[in-house]
N, C-alpha and C positions, 0 to 999 in steps of 0.2 A: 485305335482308329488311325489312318492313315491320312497325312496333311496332302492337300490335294495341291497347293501351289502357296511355298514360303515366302514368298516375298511379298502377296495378298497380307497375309495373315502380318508379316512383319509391319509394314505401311497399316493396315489397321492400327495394330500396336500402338505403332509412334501415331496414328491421329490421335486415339483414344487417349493416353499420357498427355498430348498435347490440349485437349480438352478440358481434361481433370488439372491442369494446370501443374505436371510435373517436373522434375529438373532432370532426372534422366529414368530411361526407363530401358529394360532389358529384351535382348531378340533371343530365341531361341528357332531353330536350328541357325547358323551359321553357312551361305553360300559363298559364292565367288559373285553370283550375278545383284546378291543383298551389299557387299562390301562396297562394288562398284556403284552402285545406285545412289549408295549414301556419300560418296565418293564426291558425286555431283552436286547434291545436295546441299552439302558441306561447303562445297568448293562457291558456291552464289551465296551461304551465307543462312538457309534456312537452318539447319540442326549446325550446334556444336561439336565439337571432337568426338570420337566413337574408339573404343579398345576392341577388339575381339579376342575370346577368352579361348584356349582353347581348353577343353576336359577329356579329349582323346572318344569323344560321344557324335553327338551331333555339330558342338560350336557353339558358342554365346555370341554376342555383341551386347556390348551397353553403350548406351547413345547418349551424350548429354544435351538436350534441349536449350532453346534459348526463347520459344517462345513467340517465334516469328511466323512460324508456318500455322497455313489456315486451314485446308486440305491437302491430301494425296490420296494413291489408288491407283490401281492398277487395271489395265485396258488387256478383257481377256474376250476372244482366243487373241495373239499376239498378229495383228494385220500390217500386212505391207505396207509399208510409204514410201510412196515415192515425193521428189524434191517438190513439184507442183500438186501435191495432192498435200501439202506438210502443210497450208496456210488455211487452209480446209477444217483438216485437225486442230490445229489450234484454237480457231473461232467458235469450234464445237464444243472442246475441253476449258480452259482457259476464259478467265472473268472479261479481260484486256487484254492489247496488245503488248505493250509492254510490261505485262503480269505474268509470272508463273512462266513454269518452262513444262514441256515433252520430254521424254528423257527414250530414247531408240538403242536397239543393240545394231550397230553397223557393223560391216567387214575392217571398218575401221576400231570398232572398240562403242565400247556403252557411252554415248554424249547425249547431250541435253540440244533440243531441235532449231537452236541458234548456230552449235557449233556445226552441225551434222549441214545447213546449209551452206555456211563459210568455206568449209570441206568438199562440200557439192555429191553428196554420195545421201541416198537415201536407205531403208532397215525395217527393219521391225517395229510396232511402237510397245514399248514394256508398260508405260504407267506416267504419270504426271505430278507436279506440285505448284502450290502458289501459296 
Protein backbone atom coordinates (compact mmCIF):
# COMPACT_ATOMS: atom_id res chain seq x y z
CA UNK A 1 0.00 0.00 0.00
CA UNK A 2 1.20 3.34 -0.81
CA UNK A 3 1.56 6.23 1.95
CA UNK A 4 -0.37 8.98 0.72
CA UNK A 5 1.41 11.99 2.81
CA UNK A 6 4.51 11.25 5.40
CA UNK A 7 4.69 13.76 7.34
CA UNK A 8 0.48 13.08 8.35
CA UNK A 9 1.54 9.82 9.21
CA UNK A 10 4.90 10.97 11.00
CA UNK A 11 3.02 13.75 13.40
CA UNK A 12 0.55 10.92 14.07
CA UNK A 13 3.30 9.01 15.22
CA UNK A 14 4.96 11.28 17.57
CA UNK A 15 1.16 12.21 18.99
CA UNK A 16 0.54 8.77 19.56
CA UNK A 17 4.13 7.97 21.48
CA UNK A 18 3.42 11.27 23.10
CA UNK A 19 0.23 9.79 24.42
CA UNK A 20 1.40 6.42 25.47
CA UNK A 21 3.79 8.34 27.42
CA UNK A 22 7.08 7.48 25.35
CA UNK A 23 10.69 8.66 25.59
CA UNK A 24 11.48 8.29 21.87
CA UNK A 25 9.79 6.90 19.18
CA UNK A 26 10.84 6.00 15.55
CA UNK A 27 9.63 7.75 11.92
CA UNK A 28 9.84 5.89 9.04
CA UNK A 29 10.18 7.00 5.77
CA UNK A 30 12.63 9.81 6.28
CA UNK A 31 11.90 13.50 4.24
CA UNK A 32 13.52 16.83 3.88
CA UNK A 33 10.08 18.63 4.55
CA UNK A 34 9.88 15.71 8.07
CA UNK A 35 13.55 16.95 9.16
CA UNK A 36 12.66 20.62 8.80
CA UNK A 37 9.46 20.51 10.66
CA UNK A 38 11.02 18.84 13.62
CA UNK A 39 13.73 21.33 13.05
CA UNK A 40 11.20 23.89 14.43
CA UNK A 41 9.83 22.01 16.73
CA UNK A 42 12.87 21.27 18.34
CA UNK A 43 14.06 24.64 18.11
CA UNK A 44 10.81 26.15 20.69
CA UNK A 45 11.54 23.23 22.72
CA UNK A 46 8.51 20.77 22.20
CA UNK A 47 10.43 17.38 21.05
CA UNK A 48 14.09 16.72 22.10
CA UNK A 49 16.99 15.80 19.72
CA UNK A 50 16.20 13.65 16.72
CA UNK A 51 19.04 11.40 14.66
CA UNK A 52 18.18 10.44 11.19
CA UNK A 53 19.23 7.01 10.29
CA UNK A 54 20.01 6.29 7.11
CA UNK A 55 19.49 2.45 5.58
CA UNK A 56 20.13 3.41 2.03
CA UNK A 57 15.77 2.56 1.98
CA UNK A 58 13.44 5.04 2.70
CA UNK A 59 15.17 6.89 5.92
CA UNK A 60 14.43 6.49 9.75
CA UNK A 61 14.38 9.36 12.29
CA UNK A 62 14.16 8.60 16.05
CA UNK A 63 12.79 11.49 17.91
CA UNK A 64 13.55 11.76 21.61
CA UNK A 65 10.45 13.21 23.43
CA UNK A 66 10.39 15.26 26.41
CA UNK A 67 6.79 15.23 26.89
CA UNK A 68 5.85 18.66 26.52
CA UNK A 69 3.74 18.52 23.49
CA UNK A 70 -0.04 18.24 23.63
CA UNK A 71 -1.08 18.04 19.77
CA UNK A 72 0.11 18.31 16.18
CA UNK A 73 -1.30 17.57 12.54
CA UNK A 74 -1.19 18.46 9.62
CA UNK A 75 -3.58 20.92 7.55
CA UNK A 76 -4.23 19.12 4.27
CA UNK A 77 -4.64 20.21 1.04
CA UNK A 78 -1.79 22.65 1.82
CA UNK A 79 -3.76 26.48 1.55
CA UNK A 80 -2.30 29.73 0.97
CA UNK A 81 -1.51 32.43 3.69
CA UNK A 82 -1.25 35.23 3.22
CA UNK A 83 0.40 37.73 6.13
CA UNK A 84 -3.38 39.14 7.24
CA UNK A 85 -5.15 36.03 6.63
CA UNK A 86 -2.09 34.33 9.20
CA UNK A 87 -4.11 35.77 12.64
CA UNK A 88 -7.28 34.11 11.16
CA UNK A 89 -5.40 30.66 11.19
CA UNK A 90 -4.21 30.94 14.20
CA UNK A 91 -7.45 31.63 16.14
CA UNK A 92 -8.94 28.69 14.30
CA UNK A 93 -5.90 26.09 14.98
CA UNK A 94 -4.35 27.08 18.15
CA UNK A 95 -5.89 26.90 22.07
CA UNK A 96 -4.17 30.72 22.61
CA UNK A 97 -2.40 33.33 21.53
CA UNK A 98 0.56 32.98 22.80
CA UNK A 99 0.05 28.96 22.52
CA UNK A 100 1.44 26.67 19.87
CA UNK A 101 2.83 27.80 16.81
CA UNK A 102 1.88 27.35 12.54
CA UNK A 103 4.52 26.04 10.96
CA UNK A 104 4.45 27.32 6.65
CA UNK A 105 6.73 26.44 3.86
CA UNK A 106 7.77 29.94 2.53
CA UNK A 107 9.99 31.09 -0.45
CA UNK A 108 11.96 31.80 2.55
CA UNK A 109 12.36 28.16 3.93
CA UNK A 110 9.83 25.95 6.55
CA UNK A 111 9.20 28.63 9.81
CA UNK A 112 6.95 28.55 12.30
CA UNK A 113 4.02 31.75 11.75
CA UNK A 114 5.77 34.05 14.24
CA UNK A 115 8.84 34.06 12.36
CA UNK A 116 7.18 34.01 8.69
CA UNK A 117 5.48 37.43 10.10
CA UNK A 118 8.81 39.15 11.57
CA UNK A 119 10.08 38.29 7.86
CA UNK A 120 6.82 39.70 6.25
CA UNK A 121 6.37 37.02 3.58
CA UNK A 122 3.52 34.84 3.68
CA UNK A 123 3.25 30.37 2.25
CA UNK A 124 1.80 27.68 2.47
CA UNK A 125 0.33 26.24 5.95
CA UNK A 126 1.88 22.57 6.36
CA UNK A 127 0.61 21.52 9.98
CA UNK A 128 0.60 22.98 13.56
CA UNK A 129 1.75 22.19 17.26
CA UNK A 130 1.17 23.20 20.90
Amino acid sequence: MVRMNVLADALKSIGNAEKRCKRQVMLRPCSKVIVKFLSVMMKHGYIGEFEIIDDHRGGKIVVHLNGRLNKCGVISPRFDVSLHDMEQWTRNLLPSRQFGYIVLTTSSGIMDHEEARRKHVGGKILGFFF
